[in-house]
N, C-alpha and C positions, 0 to 999 in steps of 0.2 A: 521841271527843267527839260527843252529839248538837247538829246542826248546826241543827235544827224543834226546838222543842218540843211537845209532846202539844197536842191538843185533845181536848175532853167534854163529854158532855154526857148529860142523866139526865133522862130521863120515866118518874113513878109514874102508874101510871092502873087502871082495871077493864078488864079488859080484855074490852068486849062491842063491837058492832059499829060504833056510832057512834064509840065511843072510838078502834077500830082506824084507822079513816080521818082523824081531827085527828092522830093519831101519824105515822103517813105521812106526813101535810103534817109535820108539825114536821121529820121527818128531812130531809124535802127540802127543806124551808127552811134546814135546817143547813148542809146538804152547798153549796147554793147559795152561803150564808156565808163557808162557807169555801174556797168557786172548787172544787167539785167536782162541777158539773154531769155530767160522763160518767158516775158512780154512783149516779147518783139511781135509776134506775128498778130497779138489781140490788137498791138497796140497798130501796129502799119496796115492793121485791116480797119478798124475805126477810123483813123486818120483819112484813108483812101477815101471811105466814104463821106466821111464828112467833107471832106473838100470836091468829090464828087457833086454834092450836093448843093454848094457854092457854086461849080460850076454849069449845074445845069439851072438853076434856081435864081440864084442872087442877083439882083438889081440894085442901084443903076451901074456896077461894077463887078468885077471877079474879083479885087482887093479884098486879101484876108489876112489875118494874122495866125498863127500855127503855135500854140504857148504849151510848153510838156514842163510840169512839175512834179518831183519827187520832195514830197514833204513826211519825213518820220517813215510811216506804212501805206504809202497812198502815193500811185503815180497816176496827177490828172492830167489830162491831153483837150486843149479846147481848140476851138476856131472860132475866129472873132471875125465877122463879116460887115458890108455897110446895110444888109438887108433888112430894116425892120420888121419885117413878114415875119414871124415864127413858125419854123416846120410843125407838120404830125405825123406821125406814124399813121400810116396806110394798111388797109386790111386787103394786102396783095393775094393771090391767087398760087396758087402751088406753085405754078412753075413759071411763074411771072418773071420776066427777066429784066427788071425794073420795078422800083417805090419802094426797096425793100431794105433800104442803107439805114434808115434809123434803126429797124428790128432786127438788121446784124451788129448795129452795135448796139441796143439793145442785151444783145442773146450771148454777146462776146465780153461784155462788162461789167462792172461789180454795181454801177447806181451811175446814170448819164441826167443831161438835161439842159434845158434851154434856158435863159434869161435875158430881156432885152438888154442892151448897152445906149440909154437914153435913148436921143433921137439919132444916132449913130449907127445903130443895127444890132446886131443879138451875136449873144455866143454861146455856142455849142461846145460842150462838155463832157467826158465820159471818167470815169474810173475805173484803176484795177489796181488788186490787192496785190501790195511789193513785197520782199522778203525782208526781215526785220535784221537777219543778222550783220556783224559787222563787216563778214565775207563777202556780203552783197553789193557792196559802199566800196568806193575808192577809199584808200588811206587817210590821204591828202585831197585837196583843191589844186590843181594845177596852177602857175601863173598865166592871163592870160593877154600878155602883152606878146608871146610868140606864136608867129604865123603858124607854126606848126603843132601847134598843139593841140591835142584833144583830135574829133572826125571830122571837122570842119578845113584840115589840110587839103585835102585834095580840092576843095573849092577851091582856091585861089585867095582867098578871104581870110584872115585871120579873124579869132574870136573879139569880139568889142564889149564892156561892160554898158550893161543896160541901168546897172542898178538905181540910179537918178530918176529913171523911167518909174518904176516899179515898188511895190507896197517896201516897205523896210521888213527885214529879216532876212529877204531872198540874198544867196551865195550871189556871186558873181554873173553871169548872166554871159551865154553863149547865143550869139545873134546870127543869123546869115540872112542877106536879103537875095533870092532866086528869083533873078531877074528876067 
C-alpha cells in the first residue's frame, strides 16, 4: 500500500541562460512547497547543469522538459531534450572550468542516468534521498484551479493539471511553461 502519494511537476522552457536561473527558482520554490528545504541546493545544482548542458549541447533545439518527482522516499529531477546524442562523463582536469556537469551531478546524487526517449531524444535523470516522515509532506494537495496557489503565483500562470498527459497514479500536476 502507498502510504504518500506522488507529487509533480513539469517545466517546458528554452533552455538558454536566463531561462536556466527562473527554473532553479521554480524547483526551489517547489521543493520549499513541499517542506523539502534540505534538497534545494543538490537539487538546483543538478537541474542547472543539466539544462546547462541542453544548452550548450542539444541539437536541432534548446527545447526541454524539467519533470521533478517526489514519489514515497525518492525525489527524481529529469530533463527530457530532442537530442538523441547521449552525454558522458568527461575525465576533466582539476581545475577545468568546464565538462564537469554530469560528475557534479554525479557527486551531488544518490543514483542519475540517461535513457533514450525513442527517436525524440534522451532524458537525463538524477536522484536524492527525501525524508520519509509525515512532517516532510504537506497535509493536503492543494486545489489547483487557483491562480495563486502553490510557487507558481508569482509567474503569472496558474497551476494546470497535467494528469491526462502522464502515467496514472501521479497527484495532480503543477505545470509552467517559461517562455
Amino acid at each position: 500500500m502507498i502510504s504518500q502519494p506522488s507529487r509533480y511537476c513539469t517545466v517546458e522552457l528554452q533552455a538558454q541562460p536566463s531561462r536556466i536561473g527562473q527554473v532553479r527558482r521554480i524547483v526551489s520554490a517547489q521543493l520549499r512547497y513541499w517542506h523539502l528545504d534540505p534538497l534545494i541546493d543538490q537539487a538546483a545544482l543538478g537541474v542547472t547543469e543539466l539544462l546547462t548542458n541542453v544548452h550548450r549541447h542539444a541539437q536541432p533545439d534548446k527545447v526541454c522538459t524539467v519533470e521533478i518527482e517526489l514519489l514515497l522516499d525518492r525525489l527524481t529531477v529529469s530533463v527530457h531534450d530532442h537530442d538523441p546524442r547521449l552525454p558522458q562523463v568527461r575525465d576533466a582536469e582539476q581545475f577545468a572550468t568546464c565538462g564537469r556537469g554530469l560528475a557534479m551531478v554525479a557527486a551531488v546524487s544518490e543514483s542519475w542516468g540517461v535513457r533514450p526517449h525513442g527517436d525524440t531524444g534522451k532524458v537525463v535523470w538524477f536522484t536524492l534521498p527525501a525524508p520519509t516522515s509525515d512532517a516532510a509532506l504537506p497535509s493536503r494537495y492543494p486545489a489547483y484551479g487557483a491562480a495563486t496557489a502553490g510557487p507558481f503565483a508569482d509567474l503569472g500562470a496558474g497551476p494546470q493539471s497535467l494528469a491526462d498527459g502522464h502515467a496514472p497514479g501521479h497527484a495532480p500536476a503543477r505545470s509552467a511553461v517559461v517562455g
